[in-house]
C-alpha positions as CSV (number, residue, x, y, z in Angstrom):
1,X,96.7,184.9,97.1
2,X,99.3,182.8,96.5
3,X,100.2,179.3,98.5
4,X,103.4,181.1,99.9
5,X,100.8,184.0,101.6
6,X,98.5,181.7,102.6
7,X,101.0,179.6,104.6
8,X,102.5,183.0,106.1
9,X,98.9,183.9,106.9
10,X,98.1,181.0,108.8
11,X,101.9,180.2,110.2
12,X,102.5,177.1,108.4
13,X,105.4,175.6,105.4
14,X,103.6,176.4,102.1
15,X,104.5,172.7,101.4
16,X,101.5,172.2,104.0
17,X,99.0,174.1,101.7
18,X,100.3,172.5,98.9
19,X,99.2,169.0,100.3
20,X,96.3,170.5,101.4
21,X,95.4,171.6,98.3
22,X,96.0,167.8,96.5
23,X,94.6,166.2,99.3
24,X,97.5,164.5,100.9
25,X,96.7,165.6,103.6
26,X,93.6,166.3,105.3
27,X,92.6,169.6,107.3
28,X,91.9,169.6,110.5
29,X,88.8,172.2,111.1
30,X,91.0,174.3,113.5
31,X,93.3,174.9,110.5
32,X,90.6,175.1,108.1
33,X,89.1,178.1,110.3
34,X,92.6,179.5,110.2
35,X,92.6,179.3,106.1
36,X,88.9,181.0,106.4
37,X,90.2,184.0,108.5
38,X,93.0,184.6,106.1
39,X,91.4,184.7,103.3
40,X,88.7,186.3,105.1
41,X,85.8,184.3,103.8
42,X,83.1,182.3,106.1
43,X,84.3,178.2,107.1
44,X,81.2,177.3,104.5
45,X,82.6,178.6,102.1
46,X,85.0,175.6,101.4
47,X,81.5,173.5,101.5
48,X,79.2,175.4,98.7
49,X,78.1,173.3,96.1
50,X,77.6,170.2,98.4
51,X,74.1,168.3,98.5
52,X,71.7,170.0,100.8
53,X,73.3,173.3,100.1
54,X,70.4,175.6,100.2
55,X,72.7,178.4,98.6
56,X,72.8,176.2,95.3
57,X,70.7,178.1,92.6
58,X,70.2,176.8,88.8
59,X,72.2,177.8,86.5
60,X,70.4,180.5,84.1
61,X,67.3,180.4,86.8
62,X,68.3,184.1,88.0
63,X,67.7,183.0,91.4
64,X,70.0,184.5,93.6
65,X,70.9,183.3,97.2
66,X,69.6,185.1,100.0
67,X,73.8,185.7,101.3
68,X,75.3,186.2,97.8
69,X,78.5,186.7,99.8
70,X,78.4,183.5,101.1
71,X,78.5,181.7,97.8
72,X,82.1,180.7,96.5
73,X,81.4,181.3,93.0
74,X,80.2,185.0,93.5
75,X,83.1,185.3,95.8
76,X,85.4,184.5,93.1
77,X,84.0,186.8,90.7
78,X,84.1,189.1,92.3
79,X,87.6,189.5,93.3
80,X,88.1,188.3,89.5
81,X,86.3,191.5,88.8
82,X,87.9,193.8,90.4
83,X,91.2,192.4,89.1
84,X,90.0,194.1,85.8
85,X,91.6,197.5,85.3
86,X,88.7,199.9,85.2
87,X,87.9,201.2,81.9
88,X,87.6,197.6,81.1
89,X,85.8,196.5,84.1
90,X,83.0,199.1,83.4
91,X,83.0,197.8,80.1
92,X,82.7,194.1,81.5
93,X,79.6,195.9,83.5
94,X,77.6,197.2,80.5
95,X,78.0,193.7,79.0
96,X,76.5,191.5,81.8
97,X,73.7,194.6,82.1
98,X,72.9,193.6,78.5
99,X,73.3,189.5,78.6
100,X,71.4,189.8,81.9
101,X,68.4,191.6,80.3
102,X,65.1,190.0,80.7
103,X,63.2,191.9,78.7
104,X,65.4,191.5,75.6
């Protein structure tokens, strides 16, 4: 989504976004609950990563959290996935099956 969308999603000047998005300007949480139903993702979904975030796993541990779908990362591979056309996204698949192998 581009910052043009965004803005149109949430009825503001992308400008706005833009100094959002550098920090110029902070976000008020009414607008940052706007940004969160257009890009249809949870509000704590800008806050992953943060101390005390019990959805923070170790790289390379194979722990996964409990609401993968709540963790920005996975979010963002998985719309990155399925960007992929699809005979190289199945590809892509039989890869990660193989680096993901335990047993190996």
């Amino acid at each position: 989504m581009t910052q043009q969308q965004l803005a149109e999603k949430v009825g503001i000047k992308f400008q706005q976004i833009q100094k959002y998005e550098t920090g110029m300007n902070r976000v008020s949480a009414s607008r940052l609950w706007d940004i969160a139903e257009a890009m249809t993702v949870p509000v704590h979904y800008f806050f992953d990563g943060l101390n005390g975030d019990n959805h923070a796993t170790t790289a390379g541990s194979g722990a996964i959290p409990g609401d993968i779908f709540t963790n920005k990362e996975a979010l963002e591979l998985i719309r990155s996935y399925y960007a992929i056309p699809e005979n190289q996204r199945r590809r892509l698949f039989e890869l990660a099956r193989v680096l993901s192998d335990t047993t190996a």
